[in-house]
C-alpha positions as MATLAB code, in Angstrom:
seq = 'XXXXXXXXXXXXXXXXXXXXXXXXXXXXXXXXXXXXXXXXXXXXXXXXXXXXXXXXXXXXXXXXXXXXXXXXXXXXX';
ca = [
     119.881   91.752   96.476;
     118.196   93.912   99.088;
     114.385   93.064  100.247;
     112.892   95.959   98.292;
     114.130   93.757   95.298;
     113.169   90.570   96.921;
     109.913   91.663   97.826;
     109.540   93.652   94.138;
     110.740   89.984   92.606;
     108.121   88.103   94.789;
     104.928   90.478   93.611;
     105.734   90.716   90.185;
     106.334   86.248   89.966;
     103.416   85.822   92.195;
     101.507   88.518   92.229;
     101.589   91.433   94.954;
      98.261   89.776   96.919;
      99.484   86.387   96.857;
     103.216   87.427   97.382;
     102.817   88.693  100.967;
     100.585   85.722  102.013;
     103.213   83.363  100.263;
     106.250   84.604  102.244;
     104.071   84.497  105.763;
     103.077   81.004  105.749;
     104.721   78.936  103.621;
     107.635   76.905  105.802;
     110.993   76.034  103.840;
     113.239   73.690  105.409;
     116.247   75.389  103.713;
     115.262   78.382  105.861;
     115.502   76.198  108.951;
     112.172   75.783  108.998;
     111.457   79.603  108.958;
     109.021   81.212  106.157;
     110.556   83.316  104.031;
     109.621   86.471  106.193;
     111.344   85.013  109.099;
     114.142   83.989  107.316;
     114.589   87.903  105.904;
     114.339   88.716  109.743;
     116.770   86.337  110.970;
     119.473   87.753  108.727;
     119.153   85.463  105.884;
     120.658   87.072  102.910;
     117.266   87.729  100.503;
     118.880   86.141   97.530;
     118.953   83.027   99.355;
     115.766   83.667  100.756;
     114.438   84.011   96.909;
     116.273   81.021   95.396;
     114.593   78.917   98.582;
     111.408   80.211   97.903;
     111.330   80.012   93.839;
     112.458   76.139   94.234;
     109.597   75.434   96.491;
     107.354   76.814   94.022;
     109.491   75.115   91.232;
     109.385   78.519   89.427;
     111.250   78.240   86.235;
     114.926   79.846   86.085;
     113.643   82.260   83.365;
     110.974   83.633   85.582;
     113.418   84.277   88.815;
     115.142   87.513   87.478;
     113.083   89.499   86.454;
     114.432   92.923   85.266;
     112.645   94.971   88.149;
     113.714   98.456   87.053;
     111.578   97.511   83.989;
     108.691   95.999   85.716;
     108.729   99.079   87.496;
     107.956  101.457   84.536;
     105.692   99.312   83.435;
     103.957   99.740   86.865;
     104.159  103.658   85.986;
     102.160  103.735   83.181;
];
C-alpha cells in the first residue's frame, strides 16, 4: 500500500473532511503513541498504519478495502 492509497482508503471510509482531522489527532498506541500521520512519517508501513487506525474506529473488515480504482471513477463522474 502506498499513502496515496492510504490516504484515498481513509477519505472514502471516513470521509475526505473528517479523514485528515482523524489521522492528525487521534493517538494509537500500536503506533507508539504516534497519530496516524506521524506514524506515516516515522516510516511506518501505511498498511499497518490503516489496519491500526480502522481497529480504533472498529471499522468493519468489509469496509477496510475498498476497491479505490473504482471509488475513483465514481469520483469522476
Amino acid at each position: 500500500m502506498r499513502h496515496s492509497e492510504f490516504w484515498q482508503l481513509a477519505e472514502e471510509v471516513f470521509g475526505p473532511e473528517y479523514a485528515r482531522s482523524l489521522a492528525s489527532d487521534i493517538v494509537l498506541s500500536r503506533l507508539g503513541g504516534r497519530t496516524p500521520v506521524q506514524g506515516l512519517d516515522a516510516g511506518i508501513p501505511p498498511r499497518d498504519v490503516w489496519e491500526a487506525l480502522c481497529d480504533a474506529q472498529d471499522v468493519p473488515p468489509e469496509r477496510r478495502w475498498i476497491d479505490t480504482r473504482e471509488a475513483n471513477r465514481r469520483h469522476r463522474r
